[in-house]
N, C-alpha and C positions, 0 to 999 in steps of 0.2 A: 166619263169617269164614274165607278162603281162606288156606291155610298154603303156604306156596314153601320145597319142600326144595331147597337148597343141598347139588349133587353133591361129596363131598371132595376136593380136587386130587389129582391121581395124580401119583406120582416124576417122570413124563417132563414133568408142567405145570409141577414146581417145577423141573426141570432147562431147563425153555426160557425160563419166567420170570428163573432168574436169569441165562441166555447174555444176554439181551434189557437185562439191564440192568447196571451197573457193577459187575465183580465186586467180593468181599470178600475183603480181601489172606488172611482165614484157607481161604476156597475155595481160593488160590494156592497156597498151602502144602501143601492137602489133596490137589490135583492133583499138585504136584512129589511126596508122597509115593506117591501111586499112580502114578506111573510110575519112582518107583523099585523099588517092588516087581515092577512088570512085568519090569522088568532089571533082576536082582538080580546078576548076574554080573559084567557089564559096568560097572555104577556101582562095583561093590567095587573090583575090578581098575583102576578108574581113581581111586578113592577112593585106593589102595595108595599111590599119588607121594607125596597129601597129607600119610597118617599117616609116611611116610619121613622128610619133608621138615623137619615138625612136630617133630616127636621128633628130629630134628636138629639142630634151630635151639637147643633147650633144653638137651640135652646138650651142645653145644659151650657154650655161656654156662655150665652149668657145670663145664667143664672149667677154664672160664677165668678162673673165680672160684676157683677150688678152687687151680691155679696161684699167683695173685698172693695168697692169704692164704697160703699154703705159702713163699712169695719172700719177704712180708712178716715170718712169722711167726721165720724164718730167719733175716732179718737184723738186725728184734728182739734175737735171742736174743744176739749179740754184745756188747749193753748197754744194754737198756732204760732212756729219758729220759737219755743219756749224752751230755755236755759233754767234747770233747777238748780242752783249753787248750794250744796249742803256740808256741814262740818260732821264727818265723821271720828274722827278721834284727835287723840293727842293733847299732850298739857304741857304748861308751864312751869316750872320750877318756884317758889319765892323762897323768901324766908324762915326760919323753922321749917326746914323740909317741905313745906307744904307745897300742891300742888291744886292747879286752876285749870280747867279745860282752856284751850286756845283755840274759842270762838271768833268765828268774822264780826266786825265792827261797821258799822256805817260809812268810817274811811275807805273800805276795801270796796265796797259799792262806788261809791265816787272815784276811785281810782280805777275802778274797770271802767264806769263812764267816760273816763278821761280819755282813755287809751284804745278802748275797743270799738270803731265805727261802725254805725248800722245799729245801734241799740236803739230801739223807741221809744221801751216802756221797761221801768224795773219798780221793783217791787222790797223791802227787807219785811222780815217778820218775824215777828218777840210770839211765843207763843205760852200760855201758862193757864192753867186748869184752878177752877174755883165753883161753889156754887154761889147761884143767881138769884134775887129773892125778885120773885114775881110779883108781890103782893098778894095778901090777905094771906099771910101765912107761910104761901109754898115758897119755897126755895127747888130749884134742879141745878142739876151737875153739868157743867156746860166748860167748853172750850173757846179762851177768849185768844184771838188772834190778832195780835197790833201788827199794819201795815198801811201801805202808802193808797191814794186816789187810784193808783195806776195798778193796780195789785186787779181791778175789777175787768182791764186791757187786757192783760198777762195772762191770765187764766181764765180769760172770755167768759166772765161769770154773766148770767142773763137776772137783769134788775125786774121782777114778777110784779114788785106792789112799790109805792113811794119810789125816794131815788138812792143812789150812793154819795157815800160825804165828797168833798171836793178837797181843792185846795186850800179853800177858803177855811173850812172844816179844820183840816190838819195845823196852819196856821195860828188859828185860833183856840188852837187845844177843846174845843166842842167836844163834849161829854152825849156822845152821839152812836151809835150803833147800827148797822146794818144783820140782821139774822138769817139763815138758811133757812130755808121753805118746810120743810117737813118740822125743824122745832116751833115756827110760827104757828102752824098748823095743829101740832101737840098744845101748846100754852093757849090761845086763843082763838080755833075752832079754822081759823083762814089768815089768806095772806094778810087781805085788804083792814082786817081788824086787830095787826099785829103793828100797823102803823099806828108812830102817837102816842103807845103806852111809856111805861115805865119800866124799866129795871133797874135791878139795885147791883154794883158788884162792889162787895167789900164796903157796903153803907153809901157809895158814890151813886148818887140817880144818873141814869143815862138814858136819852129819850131813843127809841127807835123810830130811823127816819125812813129804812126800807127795807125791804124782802129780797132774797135773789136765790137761785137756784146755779148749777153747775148746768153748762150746757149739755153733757154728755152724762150720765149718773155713773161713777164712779164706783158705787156700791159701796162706799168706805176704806177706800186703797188710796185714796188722796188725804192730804193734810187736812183736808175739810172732813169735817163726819155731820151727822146728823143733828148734832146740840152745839153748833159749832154758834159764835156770833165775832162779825168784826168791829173793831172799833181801828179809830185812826193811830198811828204806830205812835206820835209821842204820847195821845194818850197812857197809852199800854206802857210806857215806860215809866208812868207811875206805880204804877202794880210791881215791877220788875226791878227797878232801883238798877238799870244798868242798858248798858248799849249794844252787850254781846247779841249773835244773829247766828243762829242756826240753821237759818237758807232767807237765799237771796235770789229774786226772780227775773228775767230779763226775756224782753221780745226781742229778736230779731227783725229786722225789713224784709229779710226775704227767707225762704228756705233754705235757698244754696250757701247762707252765709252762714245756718247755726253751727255745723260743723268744724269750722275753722275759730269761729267765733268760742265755741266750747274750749279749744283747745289754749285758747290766746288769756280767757279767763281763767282757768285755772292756774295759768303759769305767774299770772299777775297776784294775784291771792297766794300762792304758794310763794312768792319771793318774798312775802310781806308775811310769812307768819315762820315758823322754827320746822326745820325739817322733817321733824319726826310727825308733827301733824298734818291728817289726811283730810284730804278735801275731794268730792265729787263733783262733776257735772251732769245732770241726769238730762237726755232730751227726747223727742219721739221720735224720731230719726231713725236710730235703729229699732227701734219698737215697730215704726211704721213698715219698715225693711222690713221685717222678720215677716208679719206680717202676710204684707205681701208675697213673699215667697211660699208663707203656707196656702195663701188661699188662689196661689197661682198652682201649686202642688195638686190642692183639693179637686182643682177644676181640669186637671187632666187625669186623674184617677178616675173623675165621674165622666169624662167626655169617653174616656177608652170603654169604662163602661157602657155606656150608648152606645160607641163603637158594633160591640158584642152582637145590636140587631141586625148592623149590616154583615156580621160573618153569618148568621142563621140566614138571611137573606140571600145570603151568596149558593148558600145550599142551596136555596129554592129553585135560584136561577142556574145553579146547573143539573137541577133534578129536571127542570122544566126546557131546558139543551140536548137531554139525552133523550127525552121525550120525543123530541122534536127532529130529532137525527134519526130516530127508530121510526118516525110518522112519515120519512122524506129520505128511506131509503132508496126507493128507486129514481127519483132524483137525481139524489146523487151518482149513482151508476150509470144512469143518463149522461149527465155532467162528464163524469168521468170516461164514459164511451167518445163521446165527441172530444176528448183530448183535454178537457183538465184538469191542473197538476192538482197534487195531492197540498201542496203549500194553496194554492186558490179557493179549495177544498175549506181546510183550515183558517184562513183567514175570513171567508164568508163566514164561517159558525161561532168564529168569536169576534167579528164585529158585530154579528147579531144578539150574543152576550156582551158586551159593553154598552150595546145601543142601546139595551134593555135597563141595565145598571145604571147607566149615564142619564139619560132619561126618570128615570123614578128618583135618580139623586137630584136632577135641576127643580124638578114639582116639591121632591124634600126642601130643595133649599131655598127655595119663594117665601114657603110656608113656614121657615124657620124663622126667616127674616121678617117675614111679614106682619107673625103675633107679636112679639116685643114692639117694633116699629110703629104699630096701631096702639100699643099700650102708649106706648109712650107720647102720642098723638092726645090720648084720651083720657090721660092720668096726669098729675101734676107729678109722678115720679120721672126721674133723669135715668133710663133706659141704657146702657152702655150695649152698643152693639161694633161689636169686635168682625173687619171683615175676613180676617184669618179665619174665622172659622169656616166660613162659605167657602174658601178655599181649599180648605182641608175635606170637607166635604162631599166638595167636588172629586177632587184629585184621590178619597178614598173609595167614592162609588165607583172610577175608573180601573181602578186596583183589581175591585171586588169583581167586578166584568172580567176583566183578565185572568185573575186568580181560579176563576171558580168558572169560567166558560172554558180555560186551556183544555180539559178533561174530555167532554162533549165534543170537539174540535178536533182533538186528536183521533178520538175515535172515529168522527167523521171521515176524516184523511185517510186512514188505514185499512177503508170498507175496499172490497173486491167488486170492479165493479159486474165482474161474471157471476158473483154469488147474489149482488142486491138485485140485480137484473132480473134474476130466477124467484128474488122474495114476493110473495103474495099476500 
């Protein structure tokens, strides 16, 4: 019996067998990387826009993040889950015609304690304007605000020098004072020397027992100002000769509860006073929203911005595809001689523009990830790294391959291959 040896195909039969027939998207791939390597130079240098571009996009998102938790964080510290109860208008009728504003009372505090669960910390305060006599003469203009122990909870006041009065304080009607940091600092040079002295309001001595600051500086848009001092609330209602309250402060437990909790207080306080008078609940809630919504605004204005490199980038990489289709004319005509289609044509020259894009965006976005990440490693600051934006990044450098290699590609496809055959 006759044996038929079967010659083994040589590289160049399996090289025209597969021109001959439909490539395999992994030969696509294996081509765009062999002619990356042929031009190694050229792909970097135009590779450079992407990893620019990339690592742009991501840095800015977290800049923008690191912003609005820093904005956030900030105005938090003013009075976390904090209810401002304030009277804005309205009176009461008496006798002779006359009329009385229809201020909150100290009842109406304890009847929202009563009623509203989750409160922690509440605060009232008498507020009333005098000058102060410091001794040896000087007197200043100062704002005396009577309020409770809890008043220092409520609006997370930070105690600088000595301490704040207590319970015991209030109790005891102690003729005692706590001062804001920058009038300590006017009157007697620093904190630490602001404790201990004297002041005088209205001939009454009052000893200052400590210093405190607002957590977050205000600038003078809160009840507190610069010449501001506290004293304990019934003190202050000596000065005052009355109970009436023109705000009333309250902590929440949690944050999800002050919105309901706002809503439940005013309706308690409103049943308890004459219709016509108006009452607020002020809280950070929607402040903190707003907020956020702007500085989530800001941070996709600035990210499209950064965007911007990767369409300049996109130019580059299809200036440097046409390039490269005009270098690998007869290639193609080659290609195309041995039978392939004009779509295999097309599909090599713009996987080789995505590979390129794709590529320069994963080094962008190492690099994106990688500064904050180390900062944050190496800083005591809390780094917010968002990984939407890697993703976006990604998924934009893919775009930009496509977007801006279709051109290049096309043109590749459309070459004759009897006319590139003849180019020189």
């Amino acid at each position: 019996m006759a044996t038929t040896n079967l010659a083994k195909p040589t590289s160049f039969d399996r090289t025209l067998a597969s021109a001959r027939s439909t490539m395999m998207f992994s030969e696509v791939v294996r081509l765009a990387v062999d002619s990356f390597r042929a031009s190694k130079t050229r792909f970097l240098l135009t590779m450079l826009g992407m990893v620019i571009g990339s690592a742009s996009i991501i840095l800015v998102a977290t800049l923008g993040s690191t912003g609005k938790q820093y904005a956030i964080d900030q105005l938090t510290s003013i009075g976390p889950n904090k209810i401002e109860l304030q009277y804005n208008g309205g009176t009461v009728s008496g006798p002779d015609n006359t009329t009385t504003p229809d201020y909150m009372t100290l009842d109406d505090m304890r009847a929202v304690l009563e009623q509203v669960p989750g409160i922690v910390a509440s605060s009232p305060m008498l507020e009333f304007h005098d000058n102060i006599s410091v001794g040896g003469g000087v007197s200043k203009a100062t704002m005396l605000l009577g309020v409770s122990p809890q008043y220092r909870i409520v609006r997370n006041l930070v105690v600088v020098s000595g301490r704040f009065f207590d319970d015991q304080d209030e109790r005891a009607h102690d003729k005692v004072a706590v001062i804001v940091k920058p009038f300590a600092e006017e009157l007697y040079g620093n904190a630490n020397a602001a404790v201990g002295r004297i002041i005088s309001v209205k001939g009454i001595p009052f000893v200052v027992i400590g210093v405190f600051r607002e957590a977050f500086d205000t600038y003078g848009q809160s009840e507190i100002s610069d010449h501001t001092l506290l004293v304990p609330y019934p003190v202050a209602r000596y000065f005052t000769g009355t109970n009436a309250l023109k705000e009333i402060f309250f902590t929440m437990r949690d944050a999800s509860m002050v919105m309901p909790a706002r809503d439940h207080v005013l309706a308690i306080v409103r049943s308890r006073h004459y219709a016509s008078s108006v009452y607020s609940a002020q809280t950070l809630t929607e402040l903190l929203t707003s907020m956020a919504k702007i500085a989530d605004m800001l941070t996709i204005v600035l990210t499209l911005g950064a965007g911007i490199t990767l369409i300049v980038s996109g130019v580059g990489i299809m200036n440097s595809m046409l390039a490269n289709v005009q270098a690998r004319l007869k290639e193609i005509g080659i290609r195309k001689a041995l039978g392939a289609t004009s779509r295999e044509v097309r599909l090599q020259f713009l996987t080789e523009a995505v590979f390129l894009s794709l590529s320069g965006g994963m080094i962008g976005t190492i690099i994106g990830l990688a500064i904050p990440f180390t900062l944050g490693l190496l800083s005591p600051f809390k780094i917010p790294i968002n990984p939407w934006s890697a993703v976006i990044s990604l998924t934009t450098s893919v775009l930009v391959g496509v977007l801006f290699g279709t051109l290049p590609a096309n043109r590749a496809a459309r070459l004759d291959p009897v006319q590139t055959l003849k180019y020189e």
